[in-house]
N, C-alpha and C positions, 0 to 999 in steps of 0.2 A: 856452503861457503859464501861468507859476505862480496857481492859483486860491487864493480868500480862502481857502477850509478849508486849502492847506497852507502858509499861512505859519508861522514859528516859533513853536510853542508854549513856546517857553522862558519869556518872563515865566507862562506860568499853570504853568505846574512849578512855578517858583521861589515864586509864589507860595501855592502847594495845601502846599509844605514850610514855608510858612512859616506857613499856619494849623495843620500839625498840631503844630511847635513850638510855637506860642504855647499850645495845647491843654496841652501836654506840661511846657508849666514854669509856668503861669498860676497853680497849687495852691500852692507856695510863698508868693507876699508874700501870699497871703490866709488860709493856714492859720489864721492866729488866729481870724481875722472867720468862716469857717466854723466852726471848733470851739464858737466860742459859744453860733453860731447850732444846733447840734443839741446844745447840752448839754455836749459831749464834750470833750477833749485834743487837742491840736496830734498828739500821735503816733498817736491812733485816726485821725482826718484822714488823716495819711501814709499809711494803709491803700489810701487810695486809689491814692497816686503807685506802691507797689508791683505792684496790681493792673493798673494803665496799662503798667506797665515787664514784667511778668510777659504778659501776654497779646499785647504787641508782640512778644514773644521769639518767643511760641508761634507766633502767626501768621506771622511771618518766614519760621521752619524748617518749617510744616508749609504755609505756603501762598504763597508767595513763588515755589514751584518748578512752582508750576501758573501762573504769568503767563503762560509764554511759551504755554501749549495754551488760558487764555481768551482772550489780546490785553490788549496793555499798555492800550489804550484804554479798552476794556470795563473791566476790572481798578480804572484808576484812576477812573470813574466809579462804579464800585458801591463803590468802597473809601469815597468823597468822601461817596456816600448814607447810607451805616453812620456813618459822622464825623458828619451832621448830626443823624441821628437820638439819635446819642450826645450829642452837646452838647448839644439841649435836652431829652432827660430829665435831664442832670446838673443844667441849668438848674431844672427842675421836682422834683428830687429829694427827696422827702418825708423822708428817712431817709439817715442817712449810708451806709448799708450800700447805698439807691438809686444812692449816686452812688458808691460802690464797682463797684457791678456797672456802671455806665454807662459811668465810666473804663475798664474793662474792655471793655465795646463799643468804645470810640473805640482804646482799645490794637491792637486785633485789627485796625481799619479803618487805623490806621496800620502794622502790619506788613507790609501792601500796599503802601499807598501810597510807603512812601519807598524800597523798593526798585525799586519798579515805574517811579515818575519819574528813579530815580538810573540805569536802564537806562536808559530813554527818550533820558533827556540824550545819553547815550554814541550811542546808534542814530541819533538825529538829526541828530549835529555832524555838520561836513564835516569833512573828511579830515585827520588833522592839527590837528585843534581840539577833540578830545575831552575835553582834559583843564579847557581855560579854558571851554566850555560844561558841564563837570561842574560848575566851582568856581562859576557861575552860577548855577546849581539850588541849590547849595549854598546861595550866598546866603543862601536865603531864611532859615536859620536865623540868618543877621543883621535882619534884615526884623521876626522874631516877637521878637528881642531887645530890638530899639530901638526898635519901634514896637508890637506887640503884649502884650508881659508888660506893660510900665511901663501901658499906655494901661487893658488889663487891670485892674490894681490902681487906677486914678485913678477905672474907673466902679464898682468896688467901694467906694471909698469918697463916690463919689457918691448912687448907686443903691441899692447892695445889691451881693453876688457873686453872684447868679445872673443879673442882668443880666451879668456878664462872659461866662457861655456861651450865653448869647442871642444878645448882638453875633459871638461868633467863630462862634455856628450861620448868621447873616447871611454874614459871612465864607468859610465854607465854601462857600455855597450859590454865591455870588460865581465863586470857584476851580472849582464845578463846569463853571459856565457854560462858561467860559475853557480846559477840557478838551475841551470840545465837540471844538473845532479840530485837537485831536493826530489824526494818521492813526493808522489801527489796523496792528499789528504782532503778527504771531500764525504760530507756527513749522508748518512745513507737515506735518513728521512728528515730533512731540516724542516724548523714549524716554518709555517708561514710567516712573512715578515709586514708586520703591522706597527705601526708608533709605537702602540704600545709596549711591544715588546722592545724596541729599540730604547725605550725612556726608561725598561722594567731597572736596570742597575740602578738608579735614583730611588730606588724603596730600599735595598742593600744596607744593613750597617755600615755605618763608617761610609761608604762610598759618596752619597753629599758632601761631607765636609774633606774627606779628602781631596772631593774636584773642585771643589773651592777655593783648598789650600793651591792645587793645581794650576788652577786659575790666574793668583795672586802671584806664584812665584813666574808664568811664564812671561806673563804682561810685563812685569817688573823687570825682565831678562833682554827680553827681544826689543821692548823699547829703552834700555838704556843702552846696548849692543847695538840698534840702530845706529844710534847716534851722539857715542863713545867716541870711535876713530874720528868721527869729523869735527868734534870739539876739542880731541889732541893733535890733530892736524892745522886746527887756526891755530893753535895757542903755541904751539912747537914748531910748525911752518915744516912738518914732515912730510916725505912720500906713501902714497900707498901699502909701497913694499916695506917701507920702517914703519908704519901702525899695525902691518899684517902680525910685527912678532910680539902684540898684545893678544890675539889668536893663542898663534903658539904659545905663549904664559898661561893662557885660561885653559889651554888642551893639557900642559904638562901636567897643571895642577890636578885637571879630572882626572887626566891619566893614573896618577898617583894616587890621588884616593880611591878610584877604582882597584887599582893593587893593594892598600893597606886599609881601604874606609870598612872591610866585612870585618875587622878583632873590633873595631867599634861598635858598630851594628852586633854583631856576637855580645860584647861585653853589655851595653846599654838597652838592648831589643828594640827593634823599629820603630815601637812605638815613642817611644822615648828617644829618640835619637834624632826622629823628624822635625821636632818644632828647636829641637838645638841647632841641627843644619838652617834652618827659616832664618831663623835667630841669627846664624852667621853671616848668608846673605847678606840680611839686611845690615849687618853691619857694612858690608863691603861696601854696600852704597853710599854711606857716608864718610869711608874712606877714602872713594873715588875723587870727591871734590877736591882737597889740599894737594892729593897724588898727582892729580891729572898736569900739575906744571914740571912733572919730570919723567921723565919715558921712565927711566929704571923703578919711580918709584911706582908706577902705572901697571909695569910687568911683577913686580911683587903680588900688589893687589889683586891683578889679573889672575893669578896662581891659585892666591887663595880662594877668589871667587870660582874659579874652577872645581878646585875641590868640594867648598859648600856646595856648586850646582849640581855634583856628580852624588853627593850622597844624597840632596834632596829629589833629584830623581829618580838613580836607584829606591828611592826609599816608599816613594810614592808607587809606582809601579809595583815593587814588592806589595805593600799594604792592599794596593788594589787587586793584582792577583787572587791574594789570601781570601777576599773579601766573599766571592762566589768562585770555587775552584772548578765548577761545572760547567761555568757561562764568562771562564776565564777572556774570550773571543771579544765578545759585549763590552765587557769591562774594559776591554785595552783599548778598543776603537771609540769609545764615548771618553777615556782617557785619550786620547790622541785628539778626538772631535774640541774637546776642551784644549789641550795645551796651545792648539795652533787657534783658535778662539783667542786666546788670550797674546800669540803671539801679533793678528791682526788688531783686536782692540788699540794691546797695548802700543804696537807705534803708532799707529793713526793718533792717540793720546799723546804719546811721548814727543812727534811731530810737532802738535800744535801746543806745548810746554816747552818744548828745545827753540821752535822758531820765535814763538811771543815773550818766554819769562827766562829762557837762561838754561843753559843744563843743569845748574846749581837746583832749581825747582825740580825738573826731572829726577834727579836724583835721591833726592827727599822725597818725591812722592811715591818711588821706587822701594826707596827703606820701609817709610810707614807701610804701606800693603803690604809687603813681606813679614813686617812685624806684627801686624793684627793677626795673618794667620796663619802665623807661628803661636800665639798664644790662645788661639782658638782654636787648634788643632791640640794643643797641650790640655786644652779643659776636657775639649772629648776624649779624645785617645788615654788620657791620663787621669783627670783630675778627675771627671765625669767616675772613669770605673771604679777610680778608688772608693768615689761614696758610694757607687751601690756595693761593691766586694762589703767595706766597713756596713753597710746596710741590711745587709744579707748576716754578716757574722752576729750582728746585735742581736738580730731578731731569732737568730738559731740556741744565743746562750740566754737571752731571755725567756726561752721556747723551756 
């Protein structure tokens, strides 16, 4: 008989991804209210969301590949302790430069953690249901959208922001609990861990230019979501807690293509389906510009950029999984070392674009990368095999 410790850990995944999201995008609608409060600029602020996206990178590739010799279990618990410890020093952070280094604590504890659960998922499902128990975990980064960032920003303007990383250190503690229950998974002879094999996914089909594609769409995300809320807050003269429910628009929208985005993916195949999500992206971002002078019209957009974002990382993930289903572990955490890569680039970039040229630039620079590789991911994934498939057939009836 199945005992209580192994029933499905899947809600505490979903949920542990969804606190270290809400961690991970909380800094936005509040940039302002923190800059104040230490004296400083919205862009010294952002110092932070770099240092969060920079140190997820780090930790991803340099420790991500030790999950399987400590145990996913162990792993996601110490990662969950280092989270909590992280949010309430940013909580108590004397000094912006404290909560610089703190987001940098919680970065590192996230580059564990979400690879470490995005394997988990895959090792637990039954047979054949890998992929809809991945997109469940996934979830949760709808969960920190539509319930966490917005909820975030309302006790900031309640409380203060440092009551927001008190509640999500609650939160965490919460998800630790909820870990308890995962069985431990821990590889019985793990190779040795050398560069090389940590860089081996980059020989992978398809996996270059998918972390490419990776690349382009996170930079493009994290630095226009930097500093989105703080450019409809000049221009609209809102609070916190009213730019929080553009969150909630970007969550509903994921949310809901997470429910209905797999008859597409089904009808289209991943391959093909990916560089049409890029594709839509990018267009969000130059809908953002005209939108941004009306809240309603900002949460529409919002919606829809939610849904593009929710199938182009479902879709990415998928692909990458499929890529080596042996060294699935590799591939998620050098996917993870990449997406926060690009979410540190991208605002430190988007920073010095938003503060010198305009968010109107940010924007447009945001569209074009997404649109290069959307149509560079279309030539490989696509266009690329059609000529050898047609290459291969010539030479078989010529034969």
């Amino acid at each position: 008989m199945q005992n209580r410790n192994t029933r499905s850990p899947v809600p505490a995944l979903m949920f542990a991804v969804s606190v270290v999201g809400s961690n991970g995008l909380a800094l936005s609608p509040i940039l302002s209210d923190v800059a104040r409060s230490f004296s400083t600029t919205p862009l010294t602020i952002s110092t932070a969301i770099s240092a969060y996206g920079a140190a997820t990178a780090a930790s991803a590739f340099f420790l991500a590949a030790r999950i399987d010799r400590i145990g996913i279990r162990r792993t996601l618990l110490g990662g969950m302790l280092a989270l909590i410890a992280a949010l309430l020093l940013s909580a108590a952070a004397p000094h912006w430069l404290a909560l610089t280094l703190a987001q940098a604590v919680a970065g590192t504890a996230a580059g564990v953690i979400l690879p470490a659960a995005y394997g988990s998922a895959s090792l637990i499902a039954q047979p054949g249901q890998e992929a809809r128990t991945l997109g469940r975990v996934i979830a949760g980064w709808s969960v920190s959208l539509v319930a966490g960032v917005p909820l975030s920003a309302l006790i900031s303007d309640a409380i203060g922001w440092r009551a927001t990383y008190g509640v999500l250190a609650l939160c965490a503690a919460v998800a630790l609990l909820g870990l308890r229950r995962l069985p431990e998974r821990r590889a019985a002879h793990p190779a040795p861990l050398r560069l090389s094999r940590l860089l081996a996914p980059l020989s992978y089909r398809d996996v270059p230019a998918l972390l490419l594609g990776c690349l382009a769409f996170s930079s493009a995300f994290y630095g226009v979501y930097a500093f989105l809320a703080d450019h409809v807050r000049r221009l609209l003269a809102l609070s916190a807690g009213q730019v929080g429910f553009i969150a909630f628009a970007y969550g509903a929208g994921f949310m809901l293509s997470g429910l209905l985005g797999a008859r597409l993916i089904e009808r289209l195949g991943p391959r093909r389906a990916l560089p049409l999500a890029l594709g839509a992206a990018a267009l969000v971002y130059l809908a953002l510009l005209p939108a941004a002078r009306a809240l309603p019209a900002v949460l529409l957009i919002a919606a829809v950029w939610g849904a593009a974002s929710q199938l182009c990382l479902n879709l990415l993930v998928l692909l990458l999984s499929r890529a080596r289903p042996e060294e699935r572990g590799a591939v998620l955490g050098l996917n993870t070392c990449v997406t926060y890569l690009g979410a540190s680039l991208g605002t430190a970039v988007a920073g010095t674009l938003y503060t010198h040229a305009g968010f109107a630039t940010l924007a447009l620079s945001a569209s074009g990368a997404v649109a290069v590789a959307a149509l560079g991911l279309h030539w490989r994934l696509n266009a690329r095999r059609a000529a050898r498939v047609q290459g291969s057939t010539e030479a078989r009836a010529s034969a």
